[in-house]
N, C-alpha and C positions, 0 to 999 in steps of 0.2 A: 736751426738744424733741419735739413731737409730729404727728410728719413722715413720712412715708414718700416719700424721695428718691433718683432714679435717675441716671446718667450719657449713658445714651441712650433713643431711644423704643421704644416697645414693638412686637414682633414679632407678638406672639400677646395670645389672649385673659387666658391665665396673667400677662400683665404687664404688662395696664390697669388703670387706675385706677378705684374703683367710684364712682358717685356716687349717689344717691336722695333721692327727696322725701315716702317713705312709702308708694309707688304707681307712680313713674315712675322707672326708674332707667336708668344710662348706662355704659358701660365707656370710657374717652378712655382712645385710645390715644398723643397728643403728638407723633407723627408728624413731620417736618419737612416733606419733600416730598406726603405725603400724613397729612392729621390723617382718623381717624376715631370714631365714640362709636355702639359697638354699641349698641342700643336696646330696652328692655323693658318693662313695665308687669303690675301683678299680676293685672289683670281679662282680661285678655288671652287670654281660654278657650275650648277647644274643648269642647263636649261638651252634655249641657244635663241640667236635673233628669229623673230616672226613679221609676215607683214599679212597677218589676218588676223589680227587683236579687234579690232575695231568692229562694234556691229554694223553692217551697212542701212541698216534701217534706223539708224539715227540721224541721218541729216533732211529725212523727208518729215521726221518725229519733233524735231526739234521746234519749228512753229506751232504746230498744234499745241505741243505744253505749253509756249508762251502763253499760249491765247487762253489756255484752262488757268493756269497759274493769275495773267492780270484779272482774270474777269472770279477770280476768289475760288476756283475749282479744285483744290489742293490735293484732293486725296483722289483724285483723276489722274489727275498729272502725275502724281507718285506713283502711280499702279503703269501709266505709260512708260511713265523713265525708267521704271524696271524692268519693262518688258524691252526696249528700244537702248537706251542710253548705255547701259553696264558693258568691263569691256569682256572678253571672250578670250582673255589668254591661253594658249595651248600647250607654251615649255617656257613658262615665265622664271622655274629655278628659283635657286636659294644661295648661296653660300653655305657650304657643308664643312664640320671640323673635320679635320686631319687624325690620324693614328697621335695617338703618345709614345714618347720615349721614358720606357720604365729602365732603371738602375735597381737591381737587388742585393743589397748588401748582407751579411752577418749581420744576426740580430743580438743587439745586448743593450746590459746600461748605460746609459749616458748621463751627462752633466753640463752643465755651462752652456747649455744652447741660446741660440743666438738666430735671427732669421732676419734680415731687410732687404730693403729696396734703397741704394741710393740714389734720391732725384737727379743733383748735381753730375753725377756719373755715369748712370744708368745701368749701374751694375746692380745686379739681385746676388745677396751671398748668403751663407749658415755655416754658422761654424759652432763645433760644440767637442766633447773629451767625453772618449769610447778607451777602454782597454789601455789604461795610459798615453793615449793620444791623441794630440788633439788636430781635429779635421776640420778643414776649411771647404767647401766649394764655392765658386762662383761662376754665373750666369749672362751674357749679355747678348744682344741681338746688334749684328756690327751693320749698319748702313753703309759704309764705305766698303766692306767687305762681302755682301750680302745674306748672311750666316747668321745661326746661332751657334754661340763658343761658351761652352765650361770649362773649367780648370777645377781637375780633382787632388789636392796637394795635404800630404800628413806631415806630423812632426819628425814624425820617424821614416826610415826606410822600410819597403815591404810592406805596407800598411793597406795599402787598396787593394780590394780583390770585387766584385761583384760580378753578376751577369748582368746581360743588358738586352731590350727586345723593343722593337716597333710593335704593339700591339693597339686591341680595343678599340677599331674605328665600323664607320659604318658605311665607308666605303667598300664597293667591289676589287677587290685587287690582291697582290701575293705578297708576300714578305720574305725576303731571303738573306741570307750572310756572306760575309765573302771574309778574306784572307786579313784586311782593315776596316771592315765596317758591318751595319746593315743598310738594308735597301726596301722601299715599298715600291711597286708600280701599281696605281690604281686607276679608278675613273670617278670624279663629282657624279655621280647619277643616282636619284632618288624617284619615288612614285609621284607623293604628296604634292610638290611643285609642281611638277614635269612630267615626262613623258616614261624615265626610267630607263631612257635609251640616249637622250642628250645630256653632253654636259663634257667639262676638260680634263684632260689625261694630268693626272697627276705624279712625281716622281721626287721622292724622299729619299736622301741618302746620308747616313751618319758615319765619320769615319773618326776612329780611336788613332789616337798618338801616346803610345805610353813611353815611361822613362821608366826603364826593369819590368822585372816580374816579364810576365808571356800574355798571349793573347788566345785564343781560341777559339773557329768558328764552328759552330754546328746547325744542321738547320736552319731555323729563323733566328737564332741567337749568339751574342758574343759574348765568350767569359774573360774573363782581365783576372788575373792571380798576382800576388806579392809585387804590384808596381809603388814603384817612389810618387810618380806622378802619374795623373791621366790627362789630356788636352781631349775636348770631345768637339767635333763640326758638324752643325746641323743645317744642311742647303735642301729646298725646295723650291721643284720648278714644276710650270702646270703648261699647258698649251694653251692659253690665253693669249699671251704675246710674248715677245722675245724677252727672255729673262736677260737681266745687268747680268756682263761678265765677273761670276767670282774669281779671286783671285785666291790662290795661296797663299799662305803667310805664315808665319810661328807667330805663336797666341801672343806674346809681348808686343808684338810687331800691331797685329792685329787690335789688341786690347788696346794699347796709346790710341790708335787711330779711331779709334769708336770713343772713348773718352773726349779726345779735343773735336771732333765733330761733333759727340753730342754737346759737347760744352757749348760750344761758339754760339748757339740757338739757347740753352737752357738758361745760362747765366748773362741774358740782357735783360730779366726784367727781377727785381727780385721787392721782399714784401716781408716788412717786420712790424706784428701786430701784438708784442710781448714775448715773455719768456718762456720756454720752450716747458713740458713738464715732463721729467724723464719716466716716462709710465710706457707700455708696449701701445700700438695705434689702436687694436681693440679696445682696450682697457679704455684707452681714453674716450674713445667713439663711444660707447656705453656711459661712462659719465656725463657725455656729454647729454645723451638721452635722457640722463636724468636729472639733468635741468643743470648739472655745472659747469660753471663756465669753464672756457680753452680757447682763447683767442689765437692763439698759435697754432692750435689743431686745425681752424679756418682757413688760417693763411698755407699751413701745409696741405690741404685741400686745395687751393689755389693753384699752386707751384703742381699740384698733382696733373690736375687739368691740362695747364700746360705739358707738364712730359708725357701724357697719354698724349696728348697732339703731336706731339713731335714723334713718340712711337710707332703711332698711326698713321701719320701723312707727312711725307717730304716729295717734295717737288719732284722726282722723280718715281712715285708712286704710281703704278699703273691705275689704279683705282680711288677714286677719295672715299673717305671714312664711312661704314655702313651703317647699320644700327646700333650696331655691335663693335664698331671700332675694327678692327685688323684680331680681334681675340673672341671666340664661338664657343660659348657654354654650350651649344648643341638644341638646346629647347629654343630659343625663336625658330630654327629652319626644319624643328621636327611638329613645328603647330603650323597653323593658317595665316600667321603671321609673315612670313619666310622673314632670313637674314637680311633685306635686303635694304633700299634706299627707298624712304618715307619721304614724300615733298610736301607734308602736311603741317610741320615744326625741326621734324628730327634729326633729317640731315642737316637742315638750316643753323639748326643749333649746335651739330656737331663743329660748324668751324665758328660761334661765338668766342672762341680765344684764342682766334689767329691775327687779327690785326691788331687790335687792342692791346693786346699782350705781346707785340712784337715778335709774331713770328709768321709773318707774310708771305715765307716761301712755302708753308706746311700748307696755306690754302690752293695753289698749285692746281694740284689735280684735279680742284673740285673743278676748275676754268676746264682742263680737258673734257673733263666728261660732260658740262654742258655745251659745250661746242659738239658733241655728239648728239644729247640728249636733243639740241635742236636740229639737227639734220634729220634725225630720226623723226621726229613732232612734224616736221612738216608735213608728212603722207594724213598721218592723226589730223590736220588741222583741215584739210583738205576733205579727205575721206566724212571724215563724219561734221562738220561745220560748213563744210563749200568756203574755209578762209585762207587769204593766205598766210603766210610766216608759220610759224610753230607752239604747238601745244602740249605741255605734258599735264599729267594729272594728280594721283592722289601718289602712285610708287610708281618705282622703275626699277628696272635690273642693270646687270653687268651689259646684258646685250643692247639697252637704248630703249626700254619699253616707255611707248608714251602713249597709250589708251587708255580711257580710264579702267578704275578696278573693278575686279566680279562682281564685285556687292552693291545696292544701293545703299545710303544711308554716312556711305561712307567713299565711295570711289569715286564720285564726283567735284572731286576739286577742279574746276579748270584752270584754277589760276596755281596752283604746283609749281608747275615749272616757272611761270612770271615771279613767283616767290625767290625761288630756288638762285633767278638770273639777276638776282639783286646784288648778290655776294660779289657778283660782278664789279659792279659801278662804290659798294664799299670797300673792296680792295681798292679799288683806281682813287679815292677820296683818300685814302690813310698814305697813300704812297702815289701822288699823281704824277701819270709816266703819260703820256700823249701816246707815245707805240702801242701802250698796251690798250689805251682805250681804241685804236680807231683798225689796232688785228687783232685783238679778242674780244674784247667789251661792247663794243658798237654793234659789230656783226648780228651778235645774238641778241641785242636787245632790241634792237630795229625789228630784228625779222619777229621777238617778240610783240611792239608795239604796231606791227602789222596785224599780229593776228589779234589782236583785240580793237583796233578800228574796225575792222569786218565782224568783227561778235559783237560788240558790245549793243544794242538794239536800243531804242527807245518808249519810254515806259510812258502810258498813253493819259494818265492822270495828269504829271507835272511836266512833261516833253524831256526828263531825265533821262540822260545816256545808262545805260541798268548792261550787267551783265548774268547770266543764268538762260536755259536752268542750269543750275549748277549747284552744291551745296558748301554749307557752312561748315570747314570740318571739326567733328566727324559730328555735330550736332545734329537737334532735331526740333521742332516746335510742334503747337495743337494748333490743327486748320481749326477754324471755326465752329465744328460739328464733331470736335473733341480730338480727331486724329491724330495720332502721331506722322509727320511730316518733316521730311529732308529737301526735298528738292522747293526748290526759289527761285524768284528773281530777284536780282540785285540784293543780292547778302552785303553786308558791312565789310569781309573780309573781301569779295571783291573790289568792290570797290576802293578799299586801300593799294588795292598791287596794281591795279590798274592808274591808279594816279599817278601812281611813284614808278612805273614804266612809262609810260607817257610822258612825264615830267624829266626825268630821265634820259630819255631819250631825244628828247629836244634842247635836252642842254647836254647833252654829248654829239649832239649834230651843231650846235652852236662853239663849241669848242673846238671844233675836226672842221666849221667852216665848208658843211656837206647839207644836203637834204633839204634846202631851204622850202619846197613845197611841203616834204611830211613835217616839217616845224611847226608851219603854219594847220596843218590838221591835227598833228597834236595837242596843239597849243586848245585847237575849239572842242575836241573832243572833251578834254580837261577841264572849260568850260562850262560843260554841260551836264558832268558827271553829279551823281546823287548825294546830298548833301549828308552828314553824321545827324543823325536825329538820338533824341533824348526820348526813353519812354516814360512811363507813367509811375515809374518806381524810382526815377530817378536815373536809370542807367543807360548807360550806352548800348544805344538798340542795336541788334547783331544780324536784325533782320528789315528790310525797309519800312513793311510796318511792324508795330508793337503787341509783336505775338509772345504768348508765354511759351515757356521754354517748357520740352516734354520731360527733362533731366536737369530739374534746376542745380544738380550737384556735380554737372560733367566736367568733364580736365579741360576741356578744350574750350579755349576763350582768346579767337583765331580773328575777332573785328577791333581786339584789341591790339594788332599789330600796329594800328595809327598810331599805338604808345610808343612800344617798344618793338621790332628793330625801327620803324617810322618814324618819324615825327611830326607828323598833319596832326596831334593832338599832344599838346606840351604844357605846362601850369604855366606859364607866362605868356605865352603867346594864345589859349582857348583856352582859359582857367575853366569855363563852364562844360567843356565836355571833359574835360581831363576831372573834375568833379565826377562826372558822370562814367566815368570808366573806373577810378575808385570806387562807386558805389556796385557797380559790378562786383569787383574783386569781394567786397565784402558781405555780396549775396552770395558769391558759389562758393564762401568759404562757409557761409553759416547755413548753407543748406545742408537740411543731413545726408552723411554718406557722401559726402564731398569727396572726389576720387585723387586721393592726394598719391601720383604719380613723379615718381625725379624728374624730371620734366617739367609736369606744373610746376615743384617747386622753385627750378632755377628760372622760370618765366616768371613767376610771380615775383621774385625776386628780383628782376630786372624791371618790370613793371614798376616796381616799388622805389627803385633806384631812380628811375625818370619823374617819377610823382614826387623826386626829389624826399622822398621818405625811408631814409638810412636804418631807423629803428627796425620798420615793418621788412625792410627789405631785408635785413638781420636775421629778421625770426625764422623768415624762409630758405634761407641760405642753412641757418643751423637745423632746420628740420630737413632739409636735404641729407645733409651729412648724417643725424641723427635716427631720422627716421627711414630714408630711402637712399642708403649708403651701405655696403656691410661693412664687416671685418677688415676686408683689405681696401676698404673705402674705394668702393666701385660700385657707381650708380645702380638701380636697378628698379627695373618696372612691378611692382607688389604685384601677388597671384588674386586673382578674384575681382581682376580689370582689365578689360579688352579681351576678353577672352582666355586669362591667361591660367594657367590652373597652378602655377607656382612663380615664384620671382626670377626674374628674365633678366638677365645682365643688358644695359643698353648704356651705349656710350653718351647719349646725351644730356644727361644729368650731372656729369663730370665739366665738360667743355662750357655747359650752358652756367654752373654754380661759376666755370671762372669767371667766364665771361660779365654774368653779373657782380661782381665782385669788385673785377675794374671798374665796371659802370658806376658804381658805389662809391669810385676814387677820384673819376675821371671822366668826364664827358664833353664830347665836341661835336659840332655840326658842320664843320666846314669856314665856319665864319668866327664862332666864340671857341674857346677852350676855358671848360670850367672846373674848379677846382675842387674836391673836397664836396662835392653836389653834394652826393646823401653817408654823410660819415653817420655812423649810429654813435648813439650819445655815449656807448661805452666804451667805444675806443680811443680812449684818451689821449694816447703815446702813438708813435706809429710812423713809418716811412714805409713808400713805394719811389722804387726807383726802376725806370724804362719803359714804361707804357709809353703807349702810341695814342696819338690824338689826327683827326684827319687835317690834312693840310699840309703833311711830311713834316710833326712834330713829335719827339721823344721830350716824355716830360717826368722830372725827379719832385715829388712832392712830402715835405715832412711835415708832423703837427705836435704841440704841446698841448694839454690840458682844453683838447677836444677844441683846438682853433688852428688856423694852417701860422708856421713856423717858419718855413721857408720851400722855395721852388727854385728847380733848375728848367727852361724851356731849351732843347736844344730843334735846332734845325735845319730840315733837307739841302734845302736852297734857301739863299734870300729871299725874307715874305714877310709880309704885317698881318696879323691876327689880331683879334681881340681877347684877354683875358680877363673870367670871372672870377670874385671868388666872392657869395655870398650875393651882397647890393650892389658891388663894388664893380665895374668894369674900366678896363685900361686898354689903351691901343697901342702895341708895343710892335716894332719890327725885330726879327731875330736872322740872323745869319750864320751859317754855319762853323766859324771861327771864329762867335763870340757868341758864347749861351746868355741867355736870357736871366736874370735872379732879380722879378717881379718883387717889388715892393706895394703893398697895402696895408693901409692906415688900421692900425688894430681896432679893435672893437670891442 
């Protein structure tokens, strides 16, 4: 059952129901006496492009910290990089929520209520018995249509009556009625981000279709009296860019067509982890808090992740997924935080359940807006480095920003965007298309592993290739003389993205049969790069040398990306440091006030999944859900971290639990597909059928009494892989007219 169903309507924003068309999404809250569907849309921006982000006295700054940093000057060089390094945004914007559309009905008693979300469908309905009749509505956000459509329908005739109003926004703008609808015209403009004078016109119009009864407009408001039916259309367009043509259509027309679209994406991968428990999804999410089990409640988390992707982002998305997904509870973009795109985990994790989960074309846009973000990077890379190719850093906006952030401590990721342009070359791995690596993939990661050949410097102790100053995000260490301390050289987490774009990049020029000279400088750069070192605790050092940490309980454990999305540190292939990245994990879990964020826990969760550790990886998954999920099971950032003074809905806690999830089911490198990696020891029964493994493999796996039972491998094109599952490995060829049903010797 792939449902998320409630007992009564929702109070708050924590327990509406999401909807999206890729761009336009809705929160319905199922109301009785009053329905409401918060409203929001991705283009939706304040702020505009700049090209004086950058301070220009950072690339004369930029030696001088090396030289304080190698030579042990720490808290010099910090006080520099503050003053030199940070970037200088001017109308950096936000994403701002939209007006809601309130419905006000007669109030009285009711009975039989009823409220869900269906996955399979993606319809949101409520239906319940007022006044001897009983009432239905439902809710959907049509991608082919580009719309949000209710249908208000009673048992009886005459039964609808309500008013209805665009209100409660915090944008600048009018509200008016007309003869079949209402209408906002506003503007994205706020102070806090921006300037309070930039930002996109925005333009909201809802039009009533009733069947009897009358209509009536006054003012800002429409009244509907004694109709049979109401059909309600909800379009938003912004001046961002050119909106998809909507079409018209009668709601049946329109509702098939949102149905089998969303279907054709939803139901390729599906996930049975037991029997379902008929309880409403709070109810169960609460139990589960308290420690009872719901293996199904899991797996409908799962399938959740997925329809929030597909909600969120389809290939023709103008924007890919923000912090916040396509739906603005309003508090990110009214803090310090803004709505916008994090290159420090967040967005990265927003697409963890698009290839793996088979849905390859929802990652899309994210390829558009890096093929901007590096057009934009290269002034940044130039300006304040003297390198070529392109740089972005900690966040960026709608408009392309790629300087780093106001703050130290935290704005200094250099490698962001080499993070961010990895999703590149893991789409091209799960689905290898040659077109797409050598006009989209190539392009930006060249010009990335350009700009880190001109960065990356040599560290004067061992002749290592080091990249910095730059920081560890959003971490910090004690210089020697007790300081707290952000800026470095050669962090751990560079060093991983710098391999795996370098590496990358010479085997997509060896692939395309282009660049044979930058092969060859990749190749020695790669050589020379700074080795994974082990400290004194055991752990995987995050910083080149073995400095303690100033927040041994921080969220961010960002040199452990060699785990997971990497793999330069694997338990079979470096059992000694993948030891030592577990002993990580199990220091910043035991240090007190460990800042357990939805985020960390769908990372540590994947972490766990690669350490080949199903049980551990369990516990984190169910404390996602449990503890950093609410009511309508939507991730969320806990208040009283990062600044946050209450719980911040963010999308990536969702995407990143599915993601890990499959990882739990399923894992491949290009060369092996392995089976069943990290099952926890209590899932005993169990089938996934349609995950993606890279190599252009969809693969169907079931298990009996916690042992694999049987697999279907299908595939793209003809190709040999290898298949594991446990000790066991087989080199099988699969072709796409005869699926693969791998046999292994039981055990």
């Amino acid at each position: 059952m792939t449902r998320l169903f409630y007992d009564r309507p929702a109070s708050r924003w924590f327990e509406a129901l999401p909807i999206g068309n890729g761009r336009l999404g809705g929160m319905v809250h199922g109301g009785v006496g009053t329905e409401i569907i918060r409203l929001s849309e991705s283009t939706a921006w304040s702020g505009a492009p700049s090209d004086h982000d950058v301070n220009l006295a950072a690339l004369q700054s930029i030696p001088v910290i090396r030289r304080l940093l190698f030579a042990g000057e720490h808290a010099a060089a910090q006080r520099l990089a503050a003053e030199h390094l940070t970037g200088r945004p001017t109308s950096f914007g936000t994403n701002l929520p939209l007006p809601r559309l309130r419905l006000d009905f007669a109030s009285g008693v009711f009975s039989g209520y009823r409220r869900e979300l269906d996955l399979d469908t993606g319809i949101a309905s409520v239906e319940f018995d007022q006044n001897q009749t009983h009432f239905v509505r439902e809710t959907f956000a049509s991608h082919p249509h580009g719309m949000i459509a209710m249908r208000l329908s009673a048992s009886r005739p005459e039964a609808i009556s309500f008013t209805a109003a665009l209100d409660d926004t915090v944008l600048p703008g009018t509200f008016t009625s007309s003869a079949d609808g209402l209408a906002f015209h506003g503007r994205a403009v706020e102070t806090l981000h921006s300037d309070g004078e930039q930002g996109v016109d925005v333009e909201i119009r809802v039009r009533f279709v009733i069947d009897g009864g009358t209509l009536r407009a006054a003012d800002d408001t429409v009244t509907v009296t004694g109709a049979d039916e109401v059909d309600v259309f909800v379009t938003v367009s912004t001046s961002f860019c050119a909106s998809s043509v909507v079409e018209s259509a009668p709601y049946e027309v329109m509702r098939a067509a949102h149905v089998e679209d969303h279907q054709r994406l939803m139901r390729r991968v599906s996930l049975d982890l037991g029997t379902p428990i008929d309880l409403p999804t709070d109810v169960r999410r609460e139990r589960l808090a308290r420690g009872e089990r719901d293996d199904d409640l899991i797996a409908l988390y799962f399938q959740y992740g997925r329809y929030l992707t597909i909600a969120g982002s389809r290939a023709d998305s103008p924007l890919p997924l923000a912090l916040q997904g396509v739906w603005n509870d309003g508090f990110a973009s009214s803090m310090g935080w803004s709505n916008d795109f994090h290159l420090d985990i967040n967005t990265q994790q927003n697409y963890w359940a698009a290839e793996s989960t088979n849905l390859a074309e929802c990652h899309t846009p994210l390829f558009r807006f890096l093929t901007g973000l590096a057009s934009s990077g290269r002034s940044t890379a130039r300006q304040m480095y003297g390198a070529d190719g392109w740089v972005a850093h900690t966040v960026t906006n709608a408009w392309g920003y790629s300087a780093p952030g106001r703050g130290i401590g935290w704005g200094l990721n250099v490698t962001g965007g080499a993070w961010l342009a990895l999703q590149l070359w893991e789409h091209y791995e799960y689905q290898p298309d040659e077109r797409f690596l050598r006009d989209q993939a190539y392009p930006v990661l060249r010009s990335c592993a350009l700009f880190l050949l001109d960065y990356l410097t040599t560290e004067p102790s061992h002749g290592w290739l080091v990249a910095g100053p730059s920081e560890s995000p959003e971490n910090s260490y004690l210089a020697a003389d007790g300081t707290p301390c952000s800026i470095a050289m050669g962090t751990t987490a560079d060093r991983v993205f710098a391999e795996a774009v370098l590496r990358i990049c010479g085997r997509a020029a060896a692939i395309l049969d282009v660049d044979p000279e930058l092969r060859s400088r990749v190749a020695a750069a790669r050589d020379r790069l700074s080795p994974f070192r082990i400290g004194r605790h055991g752990q995987l050092q995050e910083w080149l040398d073995d400095l303690e940490e100033a927040d041994p309980a921080h969220r961010h454990t960002s040199h452990l990306c060699a785990l997971f999305p990497e793999r330069q540190i694997t338990p079979r292939g470096t059992p000694s440091l993948a030891a030592a990245a577990a002993v990580t994990l199990e220091r910043r879990q035991a240090a007190p006030g460990w800042e357990q964020t939805e985020w960390a826990e769908a990372n540590f969760a994947a972490f766990y999944a690669r350490l080949l550790d199903g049980d551990n990886a369990l516990e984190h998954v169910t404390r996602l859900i449990a503890d950093a999920s609410e009511a309508n099971l939507l991730s969320y950032s806990a208040g009283g971290i990062a600044g946050a003074e209450q719980n911040i809905y963010s999308f990536d806690g969702n995407a990143g639990g599915t993601g890990a999830i499959a990882e739990m089911l399923l894992q491949s490198d290009g060369e092996e597909i392995e089976l069943l990696p990290a099952l926890p020891s209590t899932w005993r029964d169990g089938a996934v059928r349609g995950l993606r493994a890279r190599g252009g493999f969809t693969v169907d796996i079931g298990w009996r009494d916690g042992r694999l039972h049987e697999a279907r491998v299908y595939a793209d094109r003809p190709t040999r892989t290898r298949l594991r599952y446990r000790d066991t490995v087989i080199e099988v060829t699969v072709t796409p007219d005869s699926p693969l049903e791998p046999q292994f010797a039981p055990r």
